[in-house]
N, CA and C atoms as an extended XYZ file, in Angstrom:
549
Properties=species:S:1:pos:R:3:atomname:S:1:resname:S:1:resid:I:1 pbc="F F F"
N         0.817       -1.194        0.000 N   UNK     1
C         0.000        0.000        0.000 CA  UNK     1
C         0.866        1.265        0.000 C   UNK     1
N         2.151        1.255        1.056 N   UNK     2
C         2.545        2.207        0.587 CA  UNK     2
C         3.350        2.788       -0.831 C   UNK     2
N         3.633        1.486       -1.758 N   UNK     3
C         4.035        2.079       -2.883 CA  UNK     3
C         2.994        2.158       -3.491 C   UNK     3
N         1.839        2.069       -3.558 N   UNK     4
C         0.781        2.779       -4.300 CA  UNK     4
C         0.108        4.239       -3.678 C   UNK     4
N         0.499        4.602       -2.703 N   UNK     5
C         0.429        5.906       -1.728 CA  UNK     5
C         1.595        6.569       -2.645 C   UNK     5
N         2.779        5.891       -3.177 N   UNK     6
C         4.160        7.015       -3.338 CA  UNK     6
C         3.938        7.014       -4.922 C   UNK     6
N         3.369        5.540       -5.764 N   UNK     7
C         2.591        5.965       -6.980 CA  UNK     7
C         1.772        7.335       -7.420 C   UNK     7
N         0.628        7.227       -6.378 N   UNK     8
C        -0.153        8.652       -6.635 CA  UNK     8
C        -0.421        9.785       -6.328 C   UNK     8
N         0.967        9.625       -5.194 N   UNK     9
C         0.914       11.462       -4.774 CA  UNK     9
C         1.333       12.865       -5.962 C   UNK     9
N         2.363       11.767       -7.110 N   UNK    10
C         2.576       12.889       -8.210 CA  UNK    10
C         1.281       12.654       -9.233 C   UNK    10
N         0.564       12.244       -9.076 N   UNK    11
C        -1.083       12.125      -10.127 CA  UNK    11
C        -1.722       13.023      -10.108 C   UNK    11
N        -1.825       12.554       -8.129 N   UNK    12
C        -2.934       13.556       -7.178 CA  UNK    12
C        -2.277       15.024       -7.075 C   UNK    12
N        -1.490       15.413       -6.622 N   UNK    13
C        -0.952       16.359       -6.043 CA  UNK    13
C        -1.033       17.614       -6.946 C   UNK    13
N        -0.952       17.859       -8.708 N   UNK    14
C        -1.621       18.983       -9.531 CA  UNK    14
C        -3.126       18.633       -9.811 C   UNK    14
N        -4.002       17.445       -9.276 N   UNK    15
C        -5.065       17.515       -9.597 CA  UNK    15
C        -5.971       18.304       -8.252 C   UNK    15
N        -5.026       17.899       -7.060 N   UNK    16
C        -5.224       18.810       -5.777 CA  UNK    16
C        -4.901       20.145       -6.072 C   UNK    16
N        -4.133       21.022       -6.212 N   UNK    17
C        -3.804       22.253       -6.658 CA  UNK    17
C        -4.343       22.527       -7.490 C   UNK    17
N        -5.168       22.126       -8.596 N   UNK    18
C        -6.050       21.965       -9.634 CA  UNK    18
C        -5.108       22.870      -11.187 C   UNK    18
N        -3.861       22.448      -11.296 N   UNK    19
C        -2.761       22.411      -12.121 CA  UNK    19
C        -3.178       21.658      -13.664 C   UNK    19
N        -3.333       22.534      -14.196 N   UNK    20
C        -3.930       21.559      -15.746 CA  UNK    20
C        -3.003       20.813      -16.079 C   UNK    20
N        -3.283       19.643      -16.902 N   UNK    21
C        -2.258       18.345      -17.185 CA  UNK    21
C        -3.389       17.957      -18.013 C   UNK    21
N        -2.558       16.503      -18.859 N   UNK    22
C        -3.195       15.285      -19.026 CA  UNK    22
C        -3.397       14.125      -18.450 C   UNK    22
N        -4.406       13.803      -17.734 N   UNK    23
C        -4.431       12.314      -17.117 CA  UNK    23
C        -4.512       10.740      -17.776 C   UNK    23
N        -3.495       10.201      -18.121 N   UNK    24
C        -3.203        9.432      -18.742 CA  UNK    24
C        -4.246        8.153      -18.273 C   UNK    24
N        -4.559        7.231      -19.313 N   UNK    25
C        -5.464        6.132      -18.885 CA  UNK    25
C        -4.295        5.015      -17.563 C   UNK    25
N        -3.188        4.876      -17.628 N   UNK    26
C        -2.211        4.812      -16.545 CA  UNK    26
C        -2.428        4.779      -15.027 C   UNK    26
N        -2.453        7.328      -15.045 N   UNK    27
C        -2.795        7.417      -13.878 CA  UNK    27
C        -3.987        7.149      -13.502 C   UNK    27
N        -5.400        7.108      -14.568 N   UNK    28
C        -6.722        7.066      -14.008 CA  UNK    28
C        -6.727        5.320      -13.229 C   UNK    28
N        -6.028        4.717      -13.896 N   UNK    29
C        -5.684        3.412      -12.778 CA  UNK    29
C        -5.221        3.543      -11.614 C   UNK    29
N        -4.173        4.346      -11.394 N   UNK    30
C        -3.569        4.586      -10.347 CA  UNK    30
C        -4.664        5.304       -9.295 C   UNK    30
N        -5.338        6.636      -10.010 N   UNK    31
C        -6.281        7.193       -9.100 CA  UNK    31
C        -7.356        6.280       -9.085 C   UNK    31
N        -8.164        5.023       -9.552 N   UNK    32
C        -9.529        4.346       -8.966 CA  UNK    32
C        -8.370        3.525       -8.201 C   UNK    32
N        -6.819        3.092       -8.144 N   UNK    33
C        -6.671        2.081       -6.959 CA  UNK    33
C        -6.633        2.628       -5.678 C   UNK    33
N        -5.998        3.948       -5.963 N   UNK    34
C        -5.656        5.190       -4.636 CA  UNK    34
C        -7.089        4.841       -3.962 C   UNK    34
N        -8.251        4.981       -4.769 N   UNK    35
C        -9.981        5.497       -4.042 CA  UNK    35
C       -10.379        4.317       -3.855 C   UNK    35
N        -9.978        2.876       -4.387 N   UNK    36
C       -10.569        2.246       -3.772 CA  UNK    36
C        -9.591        1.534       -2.257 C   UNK    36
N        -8.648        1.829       -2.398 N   UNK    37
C        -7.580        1.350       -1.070 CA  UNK    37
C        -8.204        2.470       -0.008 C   UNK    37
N        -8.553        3.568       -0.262 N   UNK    38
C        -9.247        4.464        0.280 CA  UNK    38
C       -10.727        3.627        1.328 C   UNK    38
N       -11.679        3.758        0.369 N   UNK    39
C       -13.074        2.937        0.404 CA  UNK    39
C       -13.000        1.859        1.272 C   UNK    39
N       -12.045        0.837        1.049 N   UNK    40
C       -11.605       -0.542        1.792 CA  UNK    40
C       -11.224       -0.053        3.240 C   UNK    40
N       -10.357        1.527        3.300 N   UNK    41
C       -10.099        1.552        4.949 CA  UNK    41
C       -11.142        2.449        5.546 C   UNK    41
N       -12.247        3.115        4.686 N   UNK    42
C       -12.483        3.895        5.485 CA  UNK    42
C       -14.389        2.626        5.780 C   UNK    42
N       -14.207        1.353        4.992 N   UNK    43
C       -15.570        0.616        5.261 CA  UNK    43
C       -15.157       -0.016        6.578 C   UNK    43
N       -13.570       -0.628        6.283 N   UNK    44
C       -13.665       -1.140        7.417 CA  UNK    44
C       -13.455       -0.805        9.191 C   UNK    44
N       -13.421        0.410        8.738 N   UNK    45
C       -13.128        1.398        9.936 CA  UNK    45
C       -15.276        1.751       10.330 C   UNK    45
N       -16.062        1.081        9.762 N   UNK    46
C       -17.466        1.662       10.207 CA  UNK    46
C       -17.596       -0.146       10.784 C   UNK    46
N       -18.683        0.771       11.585 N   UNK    47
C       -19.596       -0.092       13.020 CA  UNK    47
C       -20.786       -1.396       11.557 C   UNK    47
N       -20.773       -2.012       12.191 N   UNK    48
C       -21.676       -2.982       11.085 CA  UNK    48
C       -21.339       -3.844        9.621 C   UNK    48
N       -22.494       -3.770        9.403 N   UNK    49
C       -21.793       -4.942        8.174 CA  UNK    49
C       -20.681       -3.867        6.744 C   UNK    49
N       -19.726       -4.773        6.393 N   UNK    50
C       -18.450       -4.278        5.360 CA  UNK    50
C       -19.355       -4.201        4.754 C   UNK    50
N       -19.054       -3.647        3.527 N   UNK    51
C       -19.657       -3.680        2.083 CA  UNK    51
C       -18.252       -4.662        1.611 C   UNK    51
N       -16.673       -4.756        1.403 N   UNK    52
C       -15.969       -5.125        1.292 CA  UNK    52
C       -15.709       -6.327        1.803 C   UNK    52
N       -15.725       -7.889        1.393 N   UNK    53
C       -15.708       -9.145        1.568 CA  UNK    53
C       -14.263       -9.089        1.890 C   UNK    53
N       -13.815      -10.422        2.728 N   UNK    54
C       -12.445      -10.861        2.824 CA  UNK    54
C       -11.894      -10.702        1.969 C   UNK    54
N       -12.473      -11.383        0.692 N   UNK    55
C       -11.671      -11.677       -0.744 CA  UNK    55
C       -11.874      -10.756       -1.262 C   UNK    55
N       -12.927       -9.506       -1.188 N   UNK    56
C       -12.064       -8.690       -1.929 CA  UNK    56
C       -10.941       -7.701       -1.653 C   UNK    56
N       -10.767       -7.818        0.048 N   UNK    57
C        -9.348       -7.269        0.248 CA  UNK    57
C        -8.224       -7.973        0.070 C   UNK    57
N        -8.721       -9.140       -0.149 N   UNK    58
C        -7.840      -10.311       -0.044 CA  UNK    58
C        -7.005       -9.390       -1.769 C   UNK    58
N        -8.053       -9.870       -2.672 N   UNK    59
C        -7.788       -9.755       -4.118 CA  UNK    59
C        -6.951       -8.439       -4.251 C   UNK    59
N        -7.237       -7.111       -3.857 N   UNK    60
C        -6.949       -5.798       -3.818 CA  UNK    60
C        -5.940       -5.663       -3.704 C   UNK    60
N        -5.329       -6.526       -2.322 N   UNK    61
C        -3.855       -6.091       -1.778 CA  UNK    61
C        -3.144       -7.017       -2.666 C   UNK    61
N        -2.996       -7.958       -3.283 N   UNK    62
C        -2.480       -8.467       -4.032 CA  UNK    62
C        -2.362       -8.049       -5.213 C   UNK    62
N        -3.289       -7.690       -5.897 N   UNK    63
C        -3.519       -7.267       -7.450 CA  UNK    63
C        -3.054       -5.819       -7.602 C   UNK    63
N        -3.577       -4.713       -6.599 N   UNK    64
C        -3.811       -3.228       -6.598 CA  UNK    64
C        -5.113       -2.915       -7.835 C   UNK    64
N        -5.508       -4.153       -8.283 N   UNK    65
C        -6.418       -3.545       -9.610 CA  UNK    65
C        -8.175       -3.402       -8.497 C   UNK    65
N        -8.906       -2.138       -8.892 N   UNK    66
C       -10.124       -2.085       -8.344 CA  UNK    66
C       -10.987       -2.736       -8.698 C   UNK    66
N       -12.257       -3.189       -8.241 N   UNK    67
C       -13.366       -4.127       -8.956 CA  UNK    67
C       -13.667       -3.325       -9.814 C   UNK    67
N       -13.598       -3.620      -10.980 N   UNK    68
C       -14.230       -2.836      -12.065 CA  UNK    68
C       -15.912       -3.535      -12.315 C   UNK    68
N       -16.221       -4.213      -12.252 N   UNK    69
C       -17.370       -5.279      -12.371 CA  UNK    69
C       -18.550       -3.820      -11.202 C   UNK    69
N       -19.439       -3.635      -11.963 N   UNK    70
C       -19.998       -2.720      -10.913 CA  UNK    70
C       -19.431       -1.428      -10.339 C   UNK    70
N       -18.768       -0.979      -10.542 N   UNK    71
C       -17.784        0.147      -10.343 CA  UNK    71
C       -17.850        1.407      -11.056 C   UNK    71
N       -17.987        2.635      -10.774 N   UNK    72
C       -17.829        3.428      -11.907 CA  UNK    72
C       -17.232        4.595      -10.842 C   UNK    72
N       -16.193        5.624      -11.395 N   UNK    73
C       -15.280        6.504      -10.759 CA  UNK    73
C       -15.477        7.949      -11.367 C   UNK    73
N       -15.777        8.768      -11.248 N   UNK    74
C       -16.158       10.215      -11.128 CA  UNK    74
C       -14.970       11.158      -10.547 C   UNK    74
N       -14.444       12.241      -11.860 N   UNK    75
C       -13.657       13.365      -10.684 CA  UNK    75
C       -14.187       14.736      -11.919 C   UNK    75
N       -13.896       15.465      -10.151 N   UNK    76
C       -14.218       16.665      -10.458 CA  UNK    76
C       -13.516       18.039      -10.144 C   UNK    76
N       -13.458       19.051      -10.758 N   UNK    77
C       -13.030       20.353      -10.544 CA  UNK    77
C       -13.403       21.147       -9.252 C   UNK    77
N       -13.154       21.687       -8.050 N   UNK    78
C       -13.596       22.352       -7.255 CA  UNK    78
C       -13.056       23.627       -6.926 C   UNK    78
N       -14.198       24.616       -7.540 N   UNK    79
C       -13.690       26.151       -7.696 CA  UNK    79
C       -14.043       26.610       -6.228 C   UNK    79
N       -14.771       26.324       -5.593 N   UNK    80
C       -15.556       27.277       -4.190 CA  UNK    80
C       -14.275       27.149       -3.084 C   UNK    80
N       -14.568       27.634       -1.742 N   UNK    81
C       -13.488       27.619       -0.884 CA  UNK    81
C       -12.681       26.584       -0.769 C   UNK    81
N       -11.485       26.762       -0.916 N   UNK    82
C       -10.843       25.063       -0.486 CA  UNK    82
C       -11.393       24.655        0.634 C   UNK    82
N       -11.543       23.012        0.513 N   UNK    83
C       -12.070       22.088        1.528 CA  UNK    83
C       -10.633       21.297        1.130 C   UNK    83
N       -10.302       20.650        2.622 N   UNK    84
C        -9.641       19.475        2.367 CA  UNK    84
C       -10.007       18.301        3.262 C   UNK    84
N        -9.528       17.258        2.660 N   UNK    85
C        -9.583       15.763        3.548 CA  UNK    85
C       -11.017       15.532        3.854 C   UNK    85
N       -11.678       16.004        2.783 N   UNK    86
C       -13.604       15.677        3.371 CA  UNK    86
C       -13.952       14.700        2.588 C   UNK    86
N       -14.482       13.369        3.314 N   UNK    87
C       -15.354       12.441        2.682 CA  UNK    87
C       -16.293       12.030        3.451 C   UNK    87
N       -17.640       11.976        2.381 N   UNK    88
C       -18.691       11.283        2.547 CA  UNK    88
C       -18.747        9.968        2.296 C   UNK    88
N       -19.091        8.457        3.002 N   UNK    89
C       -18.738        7.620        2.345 CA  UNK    89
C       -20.036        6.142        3.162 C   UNK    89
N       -20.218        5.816        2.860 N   UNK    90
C       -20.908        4.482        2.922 CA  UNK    90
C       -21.630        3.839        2.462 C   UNK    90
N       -22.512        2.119        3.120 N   UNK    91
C       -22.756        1.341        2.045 CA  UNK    91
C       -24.431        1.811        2.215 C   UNK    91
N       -25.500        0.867        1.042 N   UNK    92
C       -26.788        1.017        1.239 CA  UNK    92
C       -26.836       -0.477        0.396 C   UNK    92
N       -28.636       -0.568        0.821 N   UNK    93
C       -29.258       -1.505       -0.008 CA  UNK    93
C       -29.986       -1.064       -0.893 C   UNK    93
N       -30.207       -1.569       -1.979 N   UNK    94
C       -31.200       -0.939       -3.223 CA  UNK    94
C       -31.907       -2.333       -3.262 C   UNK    94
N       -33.646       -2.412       -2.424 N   UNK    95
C       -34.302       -3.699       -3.050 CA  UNK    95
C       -35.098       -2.813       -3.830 C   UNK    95
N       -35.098       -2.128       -4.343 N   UNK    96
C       -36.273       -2.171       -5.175 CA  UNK    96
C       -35.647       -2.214       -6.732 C   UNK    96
N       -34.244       -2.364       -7.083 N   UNK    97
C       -33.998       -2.566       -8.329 CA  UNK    97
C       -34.638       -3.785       -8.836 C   UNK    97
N       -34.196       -4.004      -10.459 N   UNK    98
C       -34.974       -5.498      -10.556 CA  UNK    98
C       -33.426       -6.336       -9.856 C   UNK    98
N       -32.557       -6.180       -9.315 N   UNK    99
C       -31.872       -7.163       -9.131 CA  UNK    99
C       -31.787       -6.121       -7.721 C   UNK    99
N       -31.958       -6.849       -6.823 N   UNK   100
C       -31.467       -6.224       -5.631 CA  UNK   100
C       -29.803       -6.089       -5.384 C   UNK   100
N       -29.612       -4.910       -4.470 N   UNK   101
C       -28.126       -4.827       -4.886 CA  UNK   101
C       -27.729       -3.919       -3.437 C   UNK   101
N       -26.360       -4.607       -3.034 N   UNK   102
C       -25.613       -3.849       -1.734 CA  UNK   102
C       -24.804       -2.375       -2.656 C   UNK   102
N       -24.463       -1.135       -2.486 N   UNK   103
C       -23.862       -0.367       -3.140 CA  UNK   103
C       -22.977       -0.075       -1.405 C   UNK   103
N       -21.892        0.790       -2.297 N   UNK   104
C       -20.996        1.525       -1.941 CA  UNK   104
C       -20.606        2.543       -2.424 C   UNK   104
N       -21.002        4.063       -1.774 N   UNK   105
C       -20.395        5.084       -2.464 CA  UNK   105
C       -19.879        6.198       -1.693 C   UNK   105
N       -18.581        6.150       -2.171 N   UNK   106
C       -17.441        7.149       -1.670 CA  UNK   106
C       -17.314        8.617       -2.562 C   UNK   106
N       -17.575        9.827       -1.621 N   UNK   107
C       -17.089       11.051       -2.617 CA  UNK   107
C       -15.929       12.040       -1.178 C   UNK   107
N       -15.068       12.092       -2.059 N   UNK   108
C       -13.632       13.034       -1.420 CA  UNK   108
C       -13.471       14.103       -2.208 C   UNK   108
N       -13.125       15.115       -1.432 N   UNK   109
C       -12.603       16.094       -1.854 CA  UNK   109
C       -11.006       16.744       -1.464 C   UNK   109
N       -10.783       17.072       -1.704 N   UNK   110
C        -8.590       17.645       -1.373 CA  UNK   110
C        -8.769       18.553       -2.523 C   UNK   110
N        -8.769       20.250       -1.635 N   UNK   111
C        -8.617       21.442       -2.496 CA  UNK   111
C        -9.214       21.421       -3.466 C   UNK   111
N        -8.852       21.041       -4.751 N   UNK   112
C        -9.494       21.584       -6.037 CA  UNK   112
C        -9.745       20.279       -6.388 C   UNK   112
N        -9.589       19.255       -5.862 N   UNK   113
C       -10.002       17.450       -6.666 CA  UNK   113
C       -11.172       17.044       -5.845 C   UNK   113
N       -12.294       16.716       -6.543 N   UNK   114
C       -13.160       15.697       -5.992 CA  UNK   114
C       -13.100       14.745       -6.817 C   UNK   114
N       -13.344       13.349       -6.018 N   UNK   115
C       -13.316       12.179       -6.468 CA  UNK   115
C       -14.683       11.380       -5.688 C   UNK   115
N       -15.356       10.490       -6.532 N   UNK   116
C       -16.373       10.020       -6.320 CA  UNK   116
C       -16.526        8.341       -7.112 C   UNK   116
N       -16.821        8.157       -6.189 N   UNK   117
C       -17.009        6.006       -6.819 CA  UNK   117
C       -18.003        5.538       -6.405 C   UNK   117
N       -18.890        4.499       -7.094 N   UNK   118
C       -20.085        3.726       -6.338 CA  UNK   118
C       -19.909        2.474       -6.795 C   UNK   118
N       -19.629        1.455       -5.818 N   UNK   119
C       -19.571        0.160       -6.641 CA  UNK   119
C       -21.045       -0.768       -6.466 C   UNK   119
N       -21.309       -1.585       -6.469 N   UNK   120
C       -22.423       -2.161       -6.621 CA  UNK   120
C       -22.496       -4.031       -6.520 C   UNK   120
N       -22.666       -4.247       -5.917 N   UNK   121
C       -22.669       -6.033       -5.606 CA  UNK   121
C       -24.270       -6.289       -5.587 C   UNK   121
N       -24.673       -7.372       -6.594 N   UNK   122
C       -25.922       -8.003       -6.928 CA  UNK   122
C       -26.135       -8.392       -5.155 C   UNK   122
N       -27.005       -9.020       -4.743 N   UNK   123
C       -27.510       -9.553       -3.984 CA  UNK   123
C       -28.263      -10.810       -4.149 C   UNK   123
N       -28.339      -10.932       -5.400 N   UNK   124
C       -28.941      -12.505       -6.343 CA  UNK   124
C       -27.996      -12.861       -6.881 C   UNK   124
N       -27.935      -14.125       -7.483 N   UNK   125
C       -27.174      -14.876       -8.656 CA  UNK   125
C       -28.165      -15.035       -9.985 C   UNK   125
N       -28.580      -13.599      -10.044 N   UNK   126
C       -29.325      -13.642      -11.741 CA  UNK   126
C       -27.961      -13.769      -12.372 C   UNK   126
N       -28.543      -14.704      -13.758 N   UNK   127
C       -27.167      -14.759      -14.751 CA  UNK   127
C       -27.130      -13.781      -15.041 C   UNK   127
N       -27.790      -12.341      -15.814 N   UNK   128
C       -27.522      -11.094      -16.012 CA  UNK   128
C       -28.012      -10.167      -15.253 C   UNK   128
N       -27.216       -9.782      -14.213 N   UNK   129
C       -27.759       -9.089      -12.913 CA  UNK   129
C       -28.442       -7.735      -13.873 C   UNK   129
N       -29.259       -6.787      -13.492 N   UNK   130
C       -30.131       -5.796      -14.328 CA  UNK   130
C       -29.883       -4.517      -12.927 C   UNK   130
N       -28.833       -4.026      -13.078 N   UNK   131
C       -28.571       -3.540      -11.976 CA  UNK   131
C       -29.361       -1.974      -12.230 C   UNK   131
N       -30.457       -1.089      -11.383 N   UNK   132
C       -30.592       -0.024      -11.948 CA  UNK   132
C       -30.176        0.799      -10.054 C   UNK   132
N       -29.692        2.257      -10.311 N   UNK   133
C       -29.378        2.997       -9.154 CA  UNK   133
C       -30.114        4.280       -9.369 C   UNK   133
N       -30.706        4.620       -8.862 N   UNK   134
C       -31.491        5.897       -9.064 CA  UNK   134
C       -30.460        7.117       -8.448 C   UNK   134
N       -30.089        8.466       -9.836 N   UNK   135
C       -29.849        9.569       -9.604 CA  UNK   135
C       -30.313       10.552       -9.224 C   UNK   135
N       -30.353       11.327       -8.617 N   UNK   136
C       -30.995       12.798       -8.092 CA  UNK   136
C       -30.833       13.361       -9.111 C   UNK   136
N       -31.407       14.265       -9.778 N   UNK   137
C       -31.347       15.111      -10.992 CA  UNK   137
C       -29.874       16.324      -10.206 C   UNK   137
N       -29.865       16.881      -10.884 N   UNK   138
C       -28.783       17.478      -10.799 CA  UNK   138
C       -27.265       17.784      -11.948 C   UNK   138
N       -26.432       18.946      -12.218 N   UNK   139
C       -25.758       19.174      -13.276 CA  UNK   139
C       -24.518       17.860      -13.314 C   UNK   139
N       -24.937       16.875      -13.362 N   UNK   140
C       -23.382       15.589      -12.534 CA  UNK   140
C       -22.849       15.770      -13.900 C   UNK   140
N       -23.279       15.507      -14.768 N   UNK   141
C       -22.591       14.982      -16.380 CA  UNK   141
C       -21.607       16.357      -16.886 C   UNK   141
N       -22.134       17.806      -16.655 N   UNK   142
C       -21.705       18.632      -16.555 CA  UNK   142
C       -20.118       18.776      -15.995 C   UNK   142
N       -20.071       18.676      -14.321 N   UNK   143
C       -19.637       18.894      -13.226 CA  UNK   143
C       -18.404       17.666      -13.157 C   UNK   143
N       -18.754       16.339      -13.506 N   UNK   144
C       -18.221       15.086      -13.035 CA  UNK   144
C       -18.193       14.196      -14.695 C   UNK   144
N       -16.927       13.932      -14.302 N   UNK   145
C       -15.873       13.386      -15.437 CA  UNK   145
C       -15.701       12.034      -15.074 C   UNK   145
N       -16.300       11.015      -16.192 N   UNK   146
C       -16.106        9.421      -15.310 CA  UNK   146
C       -14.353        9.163      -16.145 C   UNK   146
N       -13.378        8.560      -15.426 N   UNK   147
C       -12.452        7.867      -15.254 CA  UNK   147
C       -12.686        7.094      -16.407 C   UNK   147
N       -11.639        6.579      -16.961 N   UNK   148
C       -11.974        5.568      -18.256 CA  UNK   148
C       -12.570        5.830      -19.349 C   UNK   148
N       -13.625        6.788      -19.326 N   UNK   149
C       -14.538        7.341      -20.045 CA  UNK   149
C       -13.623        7.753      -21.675 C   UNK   149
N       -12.585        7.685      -21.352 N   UNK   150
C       -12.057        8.543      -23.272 CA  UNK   150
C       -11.135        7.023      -23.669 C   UNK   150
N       -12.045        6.173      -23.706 N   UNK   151
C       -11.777        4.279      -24.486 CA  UNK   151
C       -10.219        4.272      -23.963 C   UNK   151
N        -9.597        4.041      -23.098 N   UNK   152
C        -7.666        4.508      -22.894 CA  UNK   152
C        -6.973        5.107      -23.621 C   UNK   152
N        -7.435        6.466      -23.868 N   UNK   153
C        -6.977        7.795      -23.756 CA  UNK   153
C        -7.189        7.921      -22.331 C   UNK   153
N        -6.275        9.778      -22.630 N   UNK   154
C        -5.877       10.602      -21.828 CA  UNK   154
C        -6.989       11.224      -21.502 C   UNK   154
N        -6.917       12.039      -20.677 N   UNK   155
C        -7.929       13.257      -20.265 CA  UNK   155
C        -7.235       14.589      -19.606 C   UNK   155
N        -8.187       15.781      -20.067 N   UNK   156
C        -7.706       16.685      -19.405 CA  UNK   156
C        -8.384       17.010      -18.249 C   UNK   156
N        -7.319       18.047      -17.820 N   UNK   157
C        -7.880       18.427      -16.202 CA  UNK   157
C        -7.454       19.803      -15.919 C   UNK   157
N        -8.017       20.466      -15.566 N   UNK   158
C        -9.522       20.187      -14.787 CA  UNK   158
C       -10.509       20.302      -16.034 C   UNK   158
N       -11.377       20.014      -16.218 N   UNK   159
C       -12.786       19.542      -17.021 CA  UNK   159
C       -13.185       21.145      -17.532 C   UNK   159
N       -13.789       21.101      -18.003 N   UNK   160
C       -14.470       21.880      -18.727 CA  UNK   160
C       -15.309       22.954      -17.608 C   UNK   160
N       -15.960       22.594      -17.166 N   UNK   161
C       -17.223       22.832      -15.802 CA  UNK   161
C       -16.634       22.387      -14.493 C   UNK   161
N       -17.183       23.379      -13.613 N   UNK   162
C       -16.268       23.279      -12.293 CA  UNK   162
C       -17.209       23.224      -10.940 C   UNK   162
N       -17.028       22.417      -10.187 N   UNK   163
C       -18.150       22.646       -8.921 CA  UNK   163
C       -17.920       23.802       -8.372 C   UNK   163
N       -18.880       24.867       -7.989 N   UNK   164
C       -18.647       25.851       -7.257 CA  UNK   164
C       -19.506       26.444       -6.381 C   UNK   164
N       -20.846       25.423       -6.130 N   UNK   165
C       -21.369       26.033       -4.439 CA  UNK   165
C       -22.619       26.817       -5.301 C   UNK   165
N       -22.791       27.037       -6.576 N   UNK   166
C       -23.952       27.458       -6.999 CA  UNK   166
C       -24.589       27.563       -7.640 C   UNK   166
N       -24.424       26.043       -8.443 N   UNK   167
C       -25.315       24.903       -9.299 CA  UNK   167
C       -25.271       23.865       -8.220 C   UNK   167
N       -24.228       23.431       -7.360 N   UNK   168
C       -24.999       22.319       -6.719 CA  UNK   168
C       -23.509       22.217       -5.726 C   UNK   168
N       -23.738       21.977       -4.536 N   UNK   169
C       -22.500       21.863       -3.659 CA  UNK   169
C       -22.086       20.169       -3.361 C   UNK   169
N       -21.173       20.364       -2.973 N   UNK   170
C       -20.099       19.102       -2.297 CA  UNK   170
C       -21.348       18.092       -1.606 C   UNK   170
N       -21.795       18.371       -1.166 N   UNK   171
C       -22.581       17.518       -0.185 CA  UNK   171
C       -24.044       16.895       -1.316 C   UNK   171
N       -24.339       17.690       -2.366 N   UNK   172
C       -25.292       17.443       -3.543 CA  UNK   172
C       -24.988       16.051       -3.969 C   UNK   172
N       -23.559       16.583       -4.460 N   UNK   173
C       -23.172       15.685       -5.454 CA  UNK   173
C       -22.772       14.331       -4.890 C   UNK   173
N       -22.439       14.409       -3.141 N   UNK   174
C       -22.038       13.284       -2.151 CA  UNK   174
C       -23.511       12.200       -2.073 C   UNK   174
N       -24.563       12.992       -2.309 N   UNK   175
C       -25.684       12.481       -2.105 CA  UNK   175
C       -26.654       12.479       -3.080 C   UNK   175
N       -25.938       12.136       -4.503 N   UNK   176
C       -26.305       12.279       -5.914 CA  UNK   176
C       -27.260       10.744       -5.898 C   UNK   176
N       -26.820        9.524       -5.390 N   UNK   177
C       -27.423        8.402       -5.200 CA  UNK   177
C       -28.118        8.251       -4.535 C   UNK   177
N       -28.804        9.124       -3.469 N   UNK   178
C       -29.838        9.002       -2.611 CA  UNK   178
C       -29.134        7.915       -1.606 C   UNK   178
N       -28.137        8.096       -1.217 N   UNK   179
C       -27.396        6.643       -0.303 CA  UNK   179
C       -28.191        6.333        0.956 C   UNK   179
N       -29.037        7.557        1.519 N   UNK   180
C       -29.287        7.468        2.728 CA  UNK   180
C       -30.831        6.622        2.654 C   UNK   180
N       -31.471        7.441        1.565 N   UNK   181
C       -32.801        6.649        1.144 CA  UNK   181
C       -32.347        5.289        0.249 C   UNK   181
N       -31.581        4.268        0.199 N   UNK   182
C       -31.875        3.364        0.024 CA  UNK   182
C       -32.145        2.153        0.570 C   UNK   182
N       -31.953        2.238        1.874 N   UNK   183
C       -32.358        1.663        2.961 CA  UNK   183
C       -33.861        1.571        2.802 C   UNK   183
């Protein structure tokens, strides 16, 4: 863990200062392993059931690769006051999809970077799980840049559109999945 801590402090560190670059399909690996080694300490640091199985820390610390299976990774620009070291983060149930499903969703912020992930574990063994997550309306597609998203290409940074406290704040976009109502 810590050479993947000394991997992405030069990734993170102009996307924190919010320093334009290209983010190579590379580092966007490097940043979903950073968030999910993240996710893994900050689930197992909560009271109650993991969202995170043995095996998949098992798999994690071995591999460094994130579950991509159910997974999708979000970053964003943050123009309003610096915030640092703020995350919103935990698991829910979704029964009312057609496939019932445990989620997990993490959103961080550090200065000018937000980062946001929701992974998703069926709760059935349908052969094609039909996973649906209900969004809050809101500017996300705008605001939030999915990871992977340019086929492995690069990406630039910061994005086009920037969070700034007045289209929709930090805590909006933390609670873009309704995490609390899926219970």
């Amino acid at each position: 863990m810590s050479d993947l801590e000394q991997n992405a402090r030069p990734i993170l560190t102009p996307l924190i200062d919010g320093t334009a670059k290209k983010i190579t399909f590379s580092e966007q690996m490097t940043i979903a392993a950073w968030a999910t080694k993240c996710a893994i300490v900050f689930d197992g640091m909560e009271s109650g059931e993991s969202f995170y199985e043995q095996s998949d820390r098992l798999h994690f610390r071995e591999d460094l690769i994130p579950p991509i299976d159910y997974t999708e990774f979000w970053i964003g620009h943050y123009a309003g006051p610096s915030l640092w070291a703020c995350t919103i983060h935990g698991p829910g149930i979704n029964k009312v999809s057609r496939t019932p499903n445990k989620s997990y969703v993490q959103t961080m912020i550090f200065g000018r970077f937000i980062l946001q992930f929701v992974s998703i574990r069926p709760l059935t063994t349908a052969i094609v799980p039909v996973i649906n997550i209900q969004v809050k309306n809101g500017p996300w597609t705008k605001v939030a840049v999915g990871l992977f998203a340019h086929n492995g290409g690069s990406m630039n940074w910061p994005p086009e559109h920037s969070f700034d406290n007045s289209s929709c704040t930090f805590q909006d976009f933390a609670d873009r999945f309704g995490l609390k109502g899926l219970d």
